[in-house]
C-alpha positions as CSV (number, residue, x, y, z in Angstrom):
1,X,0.0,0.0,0.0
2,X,1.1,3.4,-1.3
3,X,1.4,5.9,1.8
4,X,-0.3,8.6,2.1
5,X,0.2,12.1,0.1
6,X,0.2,15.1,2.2
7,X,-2.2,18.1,1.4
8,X,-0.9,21.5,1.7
9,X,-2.9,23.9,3.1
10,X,-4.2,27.1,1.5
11,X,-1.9,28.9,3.8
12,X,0.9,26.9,2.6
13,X,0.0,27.1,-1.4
14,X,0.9,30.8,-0.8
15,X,3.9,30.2,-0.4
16,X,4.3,27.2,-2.6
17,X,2.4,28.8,-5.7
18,X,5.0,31.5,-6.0
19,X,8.0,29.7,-5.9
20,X,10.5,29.6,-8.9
21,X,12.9,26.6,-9.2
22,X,16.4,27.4,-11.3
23,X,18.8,24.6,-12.6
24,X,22.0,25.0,-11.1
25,X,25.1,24.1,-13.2
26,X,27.5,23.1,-10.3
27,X,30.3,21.2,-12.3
28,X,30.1,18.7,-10.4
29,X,32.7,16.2,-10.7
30,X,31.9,12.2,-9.4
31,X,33.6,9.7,-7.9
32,X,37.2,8.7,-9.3
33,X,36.8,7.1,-12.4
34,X,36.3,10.5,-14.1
35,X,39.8,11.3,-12.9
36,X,41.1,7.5,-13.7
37,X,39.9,7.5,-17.0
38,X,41.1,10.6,-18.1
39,X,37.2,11.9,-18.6
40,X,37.6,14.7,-15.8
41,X,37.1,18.0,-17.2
42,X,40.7,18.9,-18.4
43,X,41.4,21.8,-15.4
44,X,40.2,18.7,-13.1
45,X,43.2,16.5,-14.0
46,X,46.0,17.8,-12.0
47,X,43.6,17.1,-8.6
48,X,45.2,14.2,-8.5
49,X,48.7,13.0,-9.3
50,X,49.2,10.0,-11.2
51,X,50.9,7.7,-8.2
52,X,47.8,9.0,-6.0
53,X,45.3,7.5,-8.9
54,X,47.5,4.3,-9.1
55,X,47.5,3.8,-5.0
56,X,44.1,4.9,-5.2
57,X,43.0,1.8,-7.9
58,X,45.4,-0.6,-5.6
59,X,42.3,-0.7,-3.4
60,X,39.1,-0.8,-5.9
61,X,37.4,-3.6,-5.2
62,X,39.1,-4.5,-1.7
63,X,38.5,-3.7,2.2
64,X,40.3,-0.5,2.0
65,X,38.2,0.9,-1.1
66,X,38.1,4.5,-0.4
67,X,35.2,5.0,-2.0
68,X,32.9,2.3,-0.4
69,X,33.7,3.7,2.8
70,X,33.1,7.6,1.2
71,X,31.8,8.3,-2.1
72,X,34.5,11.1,-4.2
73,X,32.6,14.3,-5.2
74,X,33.9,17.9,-6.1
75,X,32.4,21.2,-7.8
76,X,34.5,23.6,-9.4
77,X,34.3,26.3,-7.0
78,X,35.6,24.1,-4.6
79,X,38.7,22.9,-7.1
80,X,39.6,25.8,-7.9
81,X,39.6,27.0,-4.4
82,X,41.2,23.9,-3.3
83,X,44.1,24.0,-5.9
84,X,45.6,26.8,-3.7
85,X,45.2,25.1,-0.5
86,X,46.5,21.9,1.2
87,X,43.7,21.8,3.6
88,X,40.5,22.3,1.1
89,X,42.6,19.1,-0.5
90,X,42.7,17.0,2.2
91,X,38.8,18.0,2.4
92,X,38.2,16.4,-0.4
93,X,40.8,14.5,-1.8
94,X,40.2,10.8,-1.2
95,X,43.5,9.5,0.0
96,X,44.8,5.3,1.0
97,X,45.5,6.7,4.0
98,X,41.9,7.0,5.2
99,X,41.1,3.5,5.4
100,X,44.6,2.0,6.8
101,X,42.7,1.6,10.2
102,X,38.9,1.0,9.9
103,X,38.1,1.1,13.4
104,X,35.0,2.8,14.1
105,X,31.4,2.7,15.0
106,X,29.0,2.6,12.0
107,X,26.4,4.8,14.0
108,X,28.0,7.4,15.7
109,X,27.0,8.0,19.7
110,X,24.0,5.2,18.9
111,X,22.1,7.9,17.6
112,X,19.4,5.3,16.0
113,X,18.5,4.6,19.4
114,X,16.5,8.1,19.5
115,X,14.9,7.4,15.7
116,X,11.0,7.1,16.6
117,X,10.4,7.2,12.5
118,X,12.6,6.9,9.6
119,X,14.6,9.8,8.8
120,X,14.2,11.7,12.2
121,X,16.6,12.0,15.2
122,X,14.5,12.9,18.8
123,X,17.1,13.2,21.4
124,X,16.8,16.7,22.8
125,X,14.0,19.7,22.6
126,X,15.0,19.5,18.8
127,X,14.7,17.1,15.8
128,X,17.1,16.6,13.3
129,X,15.7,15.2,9.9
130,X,17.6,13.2,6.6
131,X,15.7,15.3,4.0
132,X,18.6,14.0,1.8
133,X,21.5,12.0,0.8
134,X,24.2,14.0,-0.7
135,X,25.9,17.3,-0.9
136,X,27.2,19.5,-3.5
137,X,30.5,17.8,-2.7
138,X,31.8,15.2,0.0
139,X,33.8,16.2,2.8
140,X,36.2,13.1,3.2
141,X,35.5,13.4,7.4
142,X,31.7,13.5,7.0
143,X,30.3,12.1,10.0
144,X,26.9,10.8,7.8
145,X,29.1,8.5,5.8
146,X,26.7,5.8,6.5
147,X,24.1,7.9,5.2
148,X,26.3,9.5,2.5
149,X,27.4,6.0,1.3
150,X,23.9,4.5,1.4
151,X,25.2,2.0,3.9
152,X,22.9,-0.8,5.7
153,X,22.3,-0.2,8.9
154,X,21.1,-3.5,11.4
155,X,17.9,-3.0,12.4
156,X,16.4,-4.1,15.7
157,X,14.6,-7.0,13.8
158,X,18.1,-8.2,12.5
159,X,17.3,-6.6,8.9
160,X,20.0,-4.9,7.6
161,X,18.3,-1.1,5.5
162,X,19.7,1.9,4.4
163,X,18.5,5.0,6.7
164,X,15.4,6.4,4.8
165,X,14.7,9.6,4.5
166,X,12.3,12.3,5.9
167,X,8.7,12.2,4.9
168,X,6.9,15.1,5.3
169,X,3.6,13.4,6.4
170,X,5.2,11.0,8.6
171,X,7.5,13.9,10.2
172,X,4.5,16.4,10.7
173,X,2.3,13.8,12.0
174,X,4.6,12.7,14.4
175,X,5.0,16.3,15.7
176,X,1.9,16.8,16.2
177,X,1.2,13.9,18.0
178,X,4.6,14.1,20.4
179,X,3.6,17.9,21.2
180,X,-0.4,16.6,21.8
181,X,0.9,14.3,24.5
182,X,3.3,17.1,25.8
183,X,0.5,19.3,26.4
184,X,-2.1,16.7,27.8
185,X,0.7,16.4,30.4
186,X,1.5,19.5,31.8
187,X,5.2,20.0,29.5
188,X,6.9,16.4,29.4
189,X,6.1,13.4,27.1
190,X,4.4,10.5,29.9
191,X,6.9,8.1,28.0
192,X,10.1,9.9,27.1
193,X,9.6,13.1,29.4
194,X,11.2,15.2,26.6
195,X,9.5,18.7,26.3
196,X,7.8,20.3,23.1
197,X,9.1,19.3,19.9
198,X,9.8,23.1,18.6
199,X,12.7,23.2,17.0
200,X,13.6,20.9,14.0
201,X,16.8,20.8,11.7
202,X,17.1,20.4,8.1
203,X,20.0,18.1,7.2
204,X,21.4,15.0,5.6
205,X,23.2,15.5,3.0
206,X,22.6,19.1,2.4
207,X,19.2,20.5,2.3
208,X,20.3,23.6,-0.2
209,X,20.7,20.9,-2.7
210,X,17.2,20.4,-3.2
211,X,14.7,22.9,-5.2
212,X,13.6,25.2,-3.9
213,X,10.2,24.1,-4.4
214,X,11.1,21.0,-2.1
215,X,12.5,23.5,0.8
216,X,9.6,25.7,0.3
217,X,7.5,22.4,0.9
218,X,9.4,21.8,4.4
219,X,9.7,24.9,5.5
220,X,5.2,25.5,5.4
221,X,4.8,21.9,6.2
222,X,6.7,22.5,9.4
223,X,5.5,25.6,10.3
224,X,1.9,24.3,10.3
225,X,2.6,21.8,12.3
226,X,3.6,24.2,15.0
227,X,7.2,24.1,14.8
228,X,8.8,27.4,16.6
229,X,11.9,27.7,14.5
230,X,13.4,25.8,11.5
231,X,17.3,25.3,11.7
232,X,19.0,24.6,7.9
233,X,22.3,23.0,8.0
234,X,24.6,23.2,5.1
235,X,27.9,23.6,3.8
236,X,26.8,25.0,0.6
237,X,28.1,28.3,1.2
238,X,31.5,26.6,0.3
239,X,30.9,23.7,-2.4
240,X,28.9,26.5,-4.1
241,X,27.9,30.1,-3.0
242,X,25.8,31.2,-6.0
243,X,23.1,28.5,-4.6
244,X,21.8,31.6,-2.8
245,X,20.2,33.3,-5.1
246,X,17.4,36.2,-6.2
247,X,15.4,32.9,-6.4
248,X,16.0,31.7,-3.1
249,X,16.1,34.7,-1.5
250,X,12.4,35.5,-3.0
251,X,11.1,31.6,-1.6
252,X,12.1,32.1,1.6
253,X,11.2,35.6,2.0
254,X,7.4,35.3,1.2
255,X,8.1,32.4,3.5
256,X,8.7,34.5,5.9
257,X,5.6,36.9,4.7
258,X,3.1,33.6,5.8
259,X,4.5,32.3,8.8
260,X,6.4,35.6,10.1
261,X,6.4,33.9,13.7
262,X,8.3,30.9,13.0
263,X,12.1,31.8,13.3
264,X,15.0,30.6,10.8
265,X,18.5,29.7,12.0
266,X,20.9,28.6,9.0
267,X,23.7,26.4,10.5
268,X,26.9,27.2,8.4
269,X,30.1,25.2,8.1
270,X,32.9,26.7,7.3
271,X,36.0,24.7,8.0
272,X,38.7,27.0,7.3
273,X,39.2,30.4,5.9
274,X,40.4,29.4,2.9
275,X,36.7,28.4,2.1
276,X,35.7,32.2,2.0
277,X,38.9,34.5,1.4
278,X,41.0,35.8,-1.8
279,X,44.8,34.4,-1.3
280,X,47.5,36.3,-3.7
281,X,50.3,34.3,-5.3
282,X,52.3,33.4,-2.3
283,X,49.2,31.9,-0.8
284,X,48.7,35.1,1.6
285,X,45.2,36.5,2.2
286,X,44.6,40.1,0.4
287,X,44.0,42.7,2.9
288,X,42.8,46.3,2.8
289,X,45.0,49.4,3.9
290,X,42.9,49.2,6.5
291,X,43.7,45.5,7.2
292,X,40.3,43.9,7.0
293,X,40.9,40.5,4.7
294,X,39.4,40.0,0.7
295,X,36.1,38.0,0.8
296,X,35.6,35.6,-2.6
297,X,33.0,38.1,-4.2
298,X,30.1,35.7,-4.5
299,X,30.8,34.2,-1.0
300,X,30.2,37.4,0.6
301,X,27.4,38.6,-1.4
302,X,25.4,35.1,-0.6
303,X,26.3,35.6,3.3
304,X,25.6,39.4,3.1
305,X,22.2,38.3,2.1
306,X,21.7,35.8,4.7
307,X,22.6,38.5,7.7
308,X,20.9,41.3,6.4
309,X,18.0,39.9,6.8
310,X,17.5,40.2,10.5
311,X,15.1,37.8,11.1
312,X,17.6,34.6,9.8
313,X,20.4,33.8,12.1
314,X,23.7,32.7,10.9
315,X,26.1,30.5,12.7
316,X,29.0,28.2,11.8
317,X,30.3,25.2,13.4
318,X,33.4,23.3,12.7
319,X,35.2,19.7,13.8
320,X,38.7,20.2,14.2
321,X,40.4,17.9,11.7
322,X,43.8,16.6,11.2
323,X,45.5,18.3,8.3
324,X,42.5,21.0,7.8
325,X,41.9,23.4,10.5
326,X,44.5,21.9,13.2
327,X,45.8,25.4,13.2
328,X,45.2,27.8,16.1
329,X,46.5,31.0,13.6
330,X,43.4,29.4,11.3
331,X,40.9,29.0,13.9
332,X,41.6,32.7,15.0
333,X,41.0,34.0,11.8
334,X,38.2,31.6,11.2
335,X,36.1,33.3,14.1
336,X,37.6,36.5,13.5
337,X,36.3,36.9,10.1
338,X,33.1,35.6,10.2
339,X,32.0,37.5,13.3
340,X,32.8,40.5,11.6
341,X,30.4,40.3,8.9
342,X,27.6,39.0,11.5
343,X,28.3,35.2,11.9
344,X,28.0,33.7,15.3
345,X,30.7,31.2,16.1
346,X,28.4,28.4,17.3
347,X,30.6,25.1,18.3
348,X,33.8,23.8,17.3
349,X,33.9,19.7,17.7
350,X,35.9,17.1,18.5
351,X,36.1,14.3,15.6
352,X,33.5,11.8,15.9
353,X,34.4,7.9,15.7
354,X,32.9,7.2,12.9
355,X,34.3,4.5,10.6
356,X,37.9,5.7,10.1
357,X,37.8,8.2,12.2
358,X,41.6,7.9,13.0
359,X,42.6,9.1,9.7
360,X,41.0,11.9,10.4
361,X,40.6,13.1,14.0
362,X,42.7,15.4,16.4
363,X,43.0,14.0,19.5
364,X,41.1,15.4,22.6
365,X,43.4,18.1,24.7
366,X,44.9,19.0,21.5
367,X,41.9,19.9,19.7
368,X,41.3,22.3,23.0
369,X,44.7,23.9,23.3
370,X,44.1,25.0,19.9
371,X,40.9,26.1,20.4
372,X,41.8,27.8,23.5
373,X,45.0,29.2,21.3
374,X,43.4,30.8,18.9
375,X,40.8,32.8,20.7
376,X,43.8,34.1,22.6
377,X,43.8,38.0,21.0
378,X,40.1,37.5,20.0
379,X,37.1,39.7,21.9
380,X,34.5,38.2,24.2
381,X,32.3,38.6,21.3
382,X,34.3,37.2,18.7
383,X,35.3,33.8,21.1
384,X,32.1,32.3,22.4
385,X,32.8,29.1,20.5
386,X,33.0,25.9,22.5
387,X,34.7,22.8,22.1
388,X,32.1,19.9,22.0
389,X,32.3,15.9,21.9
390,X,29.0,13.7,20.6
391,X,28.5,11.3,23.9
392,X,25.6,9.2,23.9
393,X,24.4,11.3,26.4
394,X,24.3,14.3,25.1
395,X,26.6,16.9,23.6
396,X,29.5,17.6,26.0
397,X,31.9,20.4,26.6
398,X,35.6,20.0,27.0
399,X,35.4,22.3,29.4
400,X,39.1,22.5,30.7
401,X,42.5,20.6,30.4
402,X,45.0,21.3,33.3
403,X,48.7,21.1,32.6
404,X,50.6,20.4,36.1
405,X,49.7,18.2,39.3
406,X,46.7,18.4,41.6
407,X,48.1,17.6,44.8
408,X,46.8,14.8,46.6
409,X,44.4,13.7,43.7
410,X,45.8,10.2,42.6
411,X,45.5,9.3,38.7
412,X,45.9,13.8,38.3
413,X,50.0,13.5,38.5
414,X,49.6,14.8,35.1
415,X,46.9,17.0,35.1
416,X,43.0,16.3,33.9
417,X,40.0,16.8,31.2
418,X,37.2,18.1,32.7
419,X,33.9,17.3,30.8
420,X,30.4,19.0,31.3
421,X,27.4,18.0,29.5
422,X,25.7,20.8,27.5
423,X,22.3,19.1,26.3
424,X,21.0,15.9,27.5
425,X,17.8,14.0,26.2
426,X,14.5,13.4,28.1
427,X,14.1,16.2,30.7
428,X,17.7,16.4,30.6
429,X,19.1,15.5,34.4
430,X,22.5,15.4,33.9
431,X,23.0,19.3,32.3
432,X,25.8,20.8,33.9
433,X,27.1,17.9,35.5
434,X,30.5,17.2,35.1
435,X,33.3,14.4,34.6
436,X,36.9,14.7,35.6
437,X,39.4,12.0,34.1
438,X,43.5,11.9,34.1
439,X,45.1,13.6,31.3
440,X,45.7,11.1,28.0
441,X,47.5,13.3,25.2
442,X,46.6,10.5,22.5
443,X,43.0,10.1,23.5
444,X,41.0,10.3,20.1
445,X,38.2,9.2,21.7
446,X,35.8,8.9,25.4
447,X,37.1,5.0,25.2
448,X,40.8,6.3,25.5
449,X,40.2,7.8,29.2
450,X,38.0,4.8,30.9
451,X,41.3,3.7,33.0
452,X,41.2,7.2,34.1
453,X,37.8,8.2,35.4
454,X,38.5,10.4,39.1
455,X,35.2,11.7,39.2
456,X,32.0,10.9,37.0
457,X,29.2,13.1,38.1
458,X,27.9,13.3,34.5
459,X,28.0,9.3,33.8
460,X,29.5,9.4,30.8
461,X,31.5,6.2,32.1
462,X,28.4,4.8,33.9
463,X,27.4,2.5,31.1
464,X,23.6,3.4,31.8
465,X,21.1,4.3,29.5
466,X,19.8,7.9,29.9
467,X,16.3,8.1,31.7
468,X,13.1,8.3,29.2
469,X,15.1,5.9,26.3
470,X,13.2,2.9,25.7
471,X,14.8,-0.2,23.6
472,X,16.0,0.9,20.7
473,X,13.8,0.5,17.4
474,X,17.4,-0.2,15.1
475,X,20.8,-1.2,15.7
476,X,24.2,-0.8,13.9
477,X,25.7,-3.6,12.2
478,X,28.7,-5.1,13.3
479,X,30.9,-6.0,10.6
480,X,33.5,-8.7,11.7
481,X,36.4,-9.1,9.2
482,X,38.8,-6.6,7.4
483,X,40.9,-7.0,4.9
484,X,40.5,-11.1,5.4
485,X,41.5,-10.7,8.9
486,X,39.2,-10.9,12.2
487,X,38.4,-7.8,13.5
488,X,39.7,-6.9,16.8
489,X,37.6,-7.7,19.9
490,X,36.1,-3.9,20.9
491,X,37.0,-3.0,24.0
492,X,34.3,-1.9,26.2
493,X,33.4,1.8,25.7
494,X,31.8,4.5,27.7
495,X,29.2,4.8,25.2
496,X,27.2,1.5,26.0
497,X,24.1,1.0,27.4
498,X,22.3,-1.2,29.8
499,X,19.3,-2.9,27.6
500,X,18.5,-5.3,30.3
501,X,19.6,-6.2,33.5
502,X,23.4,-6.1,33.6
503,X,24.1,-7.1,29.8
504,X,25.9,-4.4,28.0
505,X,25.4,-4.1,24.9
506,X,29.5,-3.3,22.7
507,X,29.9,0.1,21.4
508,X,30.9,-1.8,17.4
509,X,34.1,-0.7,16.9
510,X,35.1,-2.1,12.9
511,X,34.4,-1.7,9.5
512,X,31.5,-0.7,7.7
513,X,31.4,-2.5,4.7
514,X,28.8,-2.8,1.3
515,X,29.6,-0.8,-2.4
516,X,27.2,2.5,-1.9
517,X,25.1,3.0,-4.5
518,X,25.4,6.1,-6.9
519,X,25.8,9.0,-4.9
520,X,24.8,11.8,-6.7
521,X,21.4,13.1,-8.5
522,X,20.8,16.5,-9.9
523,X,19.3,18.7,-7.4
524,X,16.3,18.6,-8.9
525,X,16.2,15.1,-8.9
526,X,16.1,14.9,-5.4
């Protein structure tokens, strides 16, 4: 049986009636038989050298294929930004070196566990939804590479599917009827004790890749089903600025004309400055005699749209990755910059450990020294950035590192990581609290500290489920072999869960395995 279409209202079709939908010609370059072949476009050619093809081919077909584990894509504004810049490269470049070590877990922080339908996330106040599968390009770090690379996922029936997406009747029914039995019961759901669903996020994959006409569609569709304010996460203001067009400015506008209540918050991500500012030969950034730094012309002409109208929010967010933005001098002018054209600096993160995610990742008290580095010289204004790490139980400052002794605190001979959750699900009991652990200059990961818990306040080393999670509805596969060899036994991470009695449940630590299908449709295929 077919499901069910969803009706727009007439307040909706006033909206949707008067939206225009352009073709975008992004040059999009996919995958890396274009650049194998020769077929690349031929200013594309030089992306990669020809030993980096032939190590590249080496693993087709094998447990290291790069692009099973990530699929390769590239528009030309990013390539030709990225011919200038070693850390746009490793960006996007696929490389051997990302799937030497396949350690990781397939669904990040168990985030399934909080997927009530397909294609939503309920953990917090918010929701986050899969309205698609792909971006303009493909960061190499992405932490949706299961999504990304159409991966099956074990469900809790022991099928193995590919996360679904969104669907708008599903989603808005589902609101309705979470923030029904919030209301019957005085501000928390009887079951999960979370509070109004008022607050969802568009993401995926890239939401500004679709038509407008299909964001138009979200946007009304929400905002009829009572959601306060509508988040948009993308990175498009990078792989390709002129997305933000008359067009796009004229949808959400009269959007805005309809539901004038409902507020808009587009979630940026800008990685490093290179993404947004002019270099000159010697790879320096242009600067004014008055010292303020060269914007790339339609860059700042899409985010000079965003900000001026006053009504939209604008705020970036970064991980910290190995070989990109590992740079406090980068950071600095990162949060610099953008704050002076009206950009809040929102959160910078930690790596998740996602499949591979050593290739990639900075470890822990690095990640805040440079953090803490580069907003040395910056204004209270331009610095409020934190430095966040996914736990299953909510997102979770790194709140301080200490360098010397604490006298008479055994396991803190070399200082410690303090840890303070920021949001936790259900009525969220454990905000604020903190966790204090011995100092680990390697630790990549929560796992890397569990031999050096002092104080766990927050119980991010507990091994308990938060309060208000039932069983899970899907699980992540565990994939067993690699590269013909077992996989290693997982040691037994802070990010397990108690699903019955005293069993625990093993954070999967290994491969994630399966050719993804073709990754990329036009965007107004999708």
């Amino acid at each position: 049986m077919s499901k069910s279409k969803y009706q727009p209202t007439e307040r909706e079709q006033l909206v949707l009636d008067a939206v225009e939908n352009p073709r975008y010609d992004r040059q999009i370059v996919n995958g890396l038989e274009p650049f194998m072949s020769g077929s690349a476009p031929d200013e594309f050619k030089s992306f990669y050298t020809s030993q980096e093809l032939a190590d590249l081919e080496e693993l087709r077909g094998t447990e290291r294929d790069v692009e099973a584990r990530m699929p390769v894509k590239l528009t030309r504004h990013y390539f030709d930004m990225a011919t200038s810049s070693s850390a746009l490269q490793k960006l996007v470049k696929a490389s051997p070196d990302e799937t030497v070590d396949l350690e990781g877990d397939p669904d990040p922080a168990n985030q399934l566990d909080y997927s009530p339908i397909e294609g939503l996330l309920h953990k917090y106040e918010m929701g986050l939804l899969y309205v698609i599968s792909t971006c303009s390009a493909h960061c190499r770090f992405c932490y949706r590479e299961e999504l990304i690379g159409r991966k099956e996922i074990e469900r809790a029936d022991g099928t193995l599917k590919k996360k679904g997406l969104a669907n708008v009747l599903e989603i808005t029914d589902y609101i309705r009827s979470h923030n029904e039995a919030v209301a019957a019961n005085g501000g928390t759901h009887p079951e999960t004790g979370r509070p109004k669903l008022r607050e969802i996020l568009l993401s995926g994959g890239d939401p500004m890749v679709l038509p407008n006409s299909k964001l138009a569609a979200w946007f009304t569709s929400l905002a009829e089903a009572g959601t306060e304010a509508i988040r948009v996460g993308t990175k498009e203001l990078a792989f390709y600025p002129d997305r933000f067009d008359d067009a796009f400015f004229a949808m959400i506008d009269r959007f805005h004309e309809v539901y004038p209540d409902v507020a808009m918050r587009f979630m940026i991500h800008f990685n490093h400055p290179d993404e947004f500012l002019v270099k000159d030969a010697d790879g320096s950034y242009i600067a004014d005699d008055k010292g303020f730094l060269r914007w790339r012309a339609n860059t700042r002409q899409a985010l000079d749209a965003l900000v001026a109208r006053g009504w939209i929010s604008v705020e970036n967010q970064t991980p910290i990755i190995a070989g990109v933005n590992d740079d406090p001098d980068a950071l600095r002018i990162l949060q610099r910059t953008l704050k002076g054209v009206g950009v809040e600096n929102h959160y910078f993160f930690c790596g998740r450990n996602i499949v591979a995610y050593k290739a990639f990742n900075v470890p822990i008290e690095r990640a805040w020294q440079l953090l803490n580095d580069s907003q040395r010289g910056l204004s209270g204004v331009e610095s409020h950035a934190r430095l966040t790490i996914v736990h299953y139980k909510g997102k979770t400052e790194v709140s301080a590192v200490t360098d010397g002794p604490i006298a008479g605190l055994r396991g803190a001979e070399n200082g410690v990581v303090i840890f303070k959750v920021l949001r936790n699900p259900a009525h969220a009991p454990d905000r604020g609290k903190v966790t204090i652990v011995g100092r680990n200059p390697e630790a990549l990961w929560f796992d890397e500290y569990e031999d050096r818990v002092l104080a766990d306040e927050a119980g991010l080393f507990s091994q308990q489920r938060p309060s208000g999670v039932a069983i899970p509805r899907s699980r992540s596969r565990h994939h067993g072999v690699r590269d013909g060899r077992s996989a290693p036994t997982a040691r037994p991470a802070p990010l397990m869960a108690v699903v019955g009695g005293t069993d625990r449940r093993p954070h999967p630590k290994s491969p994630a395995s399966g050719t993804p299908e073709p990754a990329v449709r036009d965007a107004q295929e999708a």
